[in-house]
C-alpha positions in Angstrom: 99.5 115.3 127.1 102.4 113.3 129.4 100.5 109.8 129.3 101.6 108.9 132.6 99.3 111.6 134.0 96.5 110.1 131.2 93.6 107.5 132.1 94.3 104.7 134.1 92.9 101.3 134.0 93.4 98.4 136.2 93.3 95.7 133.8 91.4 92.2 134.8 93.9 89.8 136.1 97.2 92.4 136.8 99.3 91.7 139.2 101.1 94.7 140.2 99.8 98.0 141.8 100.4 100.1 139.1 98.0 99.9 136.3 98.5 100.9 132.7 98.6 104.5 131.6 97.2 105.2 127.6 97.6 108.5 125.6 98.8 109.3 122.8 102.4 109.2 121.4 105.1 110.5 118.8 106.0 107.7 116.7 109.8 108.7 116.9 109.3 108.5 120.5 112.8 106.8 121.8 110.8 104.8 124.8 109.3 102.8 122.1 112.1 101.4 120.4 111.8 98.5 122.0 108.4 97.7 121.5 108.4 98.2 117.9 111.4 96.3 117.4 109.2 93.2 119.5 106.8 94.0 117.0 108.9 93.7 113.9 110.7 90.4 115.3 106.8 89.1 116.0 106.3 89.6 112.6 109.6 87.9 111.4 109.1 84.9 112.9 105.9 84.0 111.9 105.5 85.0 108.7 107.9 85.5 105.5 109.3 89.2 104.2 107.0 89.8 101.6 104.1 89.4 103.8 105.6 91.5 106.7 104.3 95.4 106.9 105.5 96.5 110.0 107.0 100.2 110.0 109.6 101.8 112.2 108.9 104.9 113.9 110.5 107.3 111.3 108.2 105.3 109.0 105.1 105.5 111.2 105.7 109.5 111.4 106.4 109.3 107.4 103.5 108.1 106.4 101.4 110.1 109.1 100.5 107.4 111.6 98.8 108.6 114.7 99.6 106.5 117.1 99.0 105.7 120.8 100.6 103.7 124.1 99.9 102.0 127.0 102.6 102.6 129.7 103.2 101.0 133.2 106.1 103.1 134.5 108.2 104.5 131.9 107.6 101.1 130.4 106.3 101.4 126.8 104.2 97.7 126.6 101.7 98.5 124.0 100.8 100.7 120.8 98.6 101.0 118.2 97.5 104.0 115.5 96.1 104.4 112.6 96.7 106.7 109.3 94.5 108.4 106.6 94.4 106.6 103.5 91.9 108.4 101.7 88.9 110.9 102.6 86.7 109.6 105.6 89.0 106.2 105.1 92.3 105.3 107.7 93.8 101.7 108.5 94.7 100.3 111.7 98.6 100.4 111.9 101.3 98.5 114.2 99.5 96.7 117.4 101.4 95.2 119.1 100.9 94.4 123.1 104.6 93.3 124.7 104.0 89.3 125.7 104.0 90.2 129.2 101.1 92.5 129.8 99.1 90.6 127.0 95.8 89.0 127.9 94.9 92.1 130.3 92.8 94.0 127.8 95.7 96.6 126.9 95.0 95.8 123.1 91.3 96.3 123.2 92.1 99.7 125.4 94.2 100.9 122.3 91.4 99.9 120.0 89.3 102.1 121.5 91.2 105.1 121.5 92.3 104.3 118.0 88.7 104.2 116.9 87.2 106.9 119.0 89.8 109.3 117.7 89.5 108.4 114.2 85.3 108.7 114.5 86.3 112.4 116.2 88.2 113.0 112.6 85.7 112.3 110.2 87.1 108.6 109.7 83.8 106.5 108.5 85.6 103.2 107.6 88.5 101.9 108.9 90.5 98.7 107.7 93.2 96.9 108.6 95.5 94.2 107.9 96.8 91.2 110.3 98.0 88.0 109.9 96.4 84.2 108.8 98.5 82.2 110.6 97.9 80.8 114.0 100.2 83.2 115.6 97.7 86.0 114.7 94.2 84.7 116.4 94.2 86.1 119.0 94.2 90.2 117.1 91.8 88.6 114.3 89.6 87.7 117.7 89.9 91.3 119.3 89.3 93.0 115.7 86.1 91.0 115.3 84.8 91.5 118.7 85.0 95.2 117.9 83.2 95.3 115.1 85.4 94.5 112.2 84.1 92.2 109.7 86.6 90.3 106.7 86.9 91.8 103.5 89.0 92.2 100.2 92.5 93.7 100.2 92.1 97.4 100.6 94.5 100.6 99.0 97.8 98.9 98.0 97.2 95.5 99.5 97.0 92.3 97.3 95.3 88.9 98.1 98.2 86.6 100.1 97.6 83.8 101.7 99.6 85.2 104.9 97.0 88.2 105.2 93.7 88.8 106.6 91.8 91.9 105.6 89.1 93.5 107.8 86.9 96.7 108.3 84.1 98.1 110.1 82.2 101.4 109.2 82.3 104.2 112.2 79.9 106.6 113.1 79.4 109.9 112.2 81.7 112.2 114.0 80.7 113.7 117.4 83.5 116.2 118.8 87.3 117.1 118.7 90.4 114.4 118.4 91.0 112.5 121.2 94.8 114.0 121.8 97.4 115.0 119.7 101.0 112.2 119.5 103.1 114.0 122.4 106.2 112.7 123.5 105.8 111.7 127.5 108.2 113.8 129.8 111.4 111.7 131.6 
C-alpha cells in the first residue's frame, strides 16, 4: 500500500493544504531516518542511557515491529508500531510525532491504527512504556485518553523511576490486519 495514496485527514488546526497521509511502513524504510533519529535524540535529552529504549529501524524490523507513518509530502513526520511479545500480548513501540506537526492529532491517528491492527491480529492486551519526566506528558495524556491505564513493568522491563508502564485490554478480534509495512514509492 503507497501511503500517499492511503487515508487522509485534515488535522484540527493545520495550516497547509495538504493533510497528513497514514499507512503502514517498513521499518528500514530510508524516508524515516530522520524521524527516528528525532526520536532517539528526544529520548537523549531528557532522560539518561539506561532508561532510553528507542530502536533503529534495523532493530524495529529485528525484533518484528509493525510499524506505521503519517506523511505530508514525502515528509515522514510521525510513526508508531507495535510488536508481539507473547500470545494475544504486543507493546506499543517508537512514537514519535516530529515537533512541527505535533498538537494536530497525528499521534492519536497512529494510535488508532496501531490498535485496530493489533485487535485484527488477535492482540487482547497491549502495553507500553513512556517516560516520567515532564517531557513525556503529553504521550502519558494521549495513552490514557485511549484507554490505557498504569501498571507494573511488563516482559523485560524493571521498575525505574524514569519509566511509566501502561496497558489496556483490546477486544476480541473482528477481521483481517489493517495493512501489511510497505515501503511508499519515490
Amino acid at each position: 500500500m503507497d501511503p500517499r495514496q492511503g487515508a487522509e485527514q485534515q488535522l484540527p488546526g493545520e495550516r497547509t493544504a495538504e493533510a497528513l497521509r497514514f499507512g503502514p511502513i517498513d521499518p528500514c524504510d530510508p524516508a524515516l531516518a530522520e524521524l527516528i533519529a528525532r526520536h532517539a535524540a528526544h529520548g537523549d535529552a531528557h532522560y539518561p542511557s539506561e532508561s532510553n529504549h528507542h530502536l533503529d529501524g534495523a532493530a524495529m524490523a529485528a525484533e518484528g515491529v509493525l510499524l506505521f507513518a503519517g506523511w505530508r509530502g514525502d515528509s515522514v513526520l510521525a510513526m508508531g508500531g507495535y510488536r508481539i511479545i507473547a500470545s494475544g500480548e504486543a507493546e506499543v513501540k517508537s512514537m514519535h510525532v516530529a515537533e512541527d506537526a505535533r498538537g494536530q492529532g497525528a499521534g492519536a491517528r497512529l494510535l488508532a491504527l496501531i490498535l485496530e491492527d493489533a485487535t485484527r491480529r488477535g492482540v487482547r492486551r497491549i502495553s507500553l512504556e513512556t517516560g516520567s519526566r515532564p517531557a513525556s506528558a503529553a504521550a502519558r495524556r494521549l495513552y490514557e485518553r485511549a484507554g490505557f491505564t498504569f501498571c507494573a513493568p511488563f516482559g523485560a522491563y524493571r521498575e525505574d523511576p524514569e519509566s511509566v508502564f501502561m496497558t489496556r485490554r483490546l477486544p476480541a478480534p473482528t477481521g483481517g490486519p489493517v495493512g501489511t509495512a510497505s515501503k511508499p514509492s519515490t
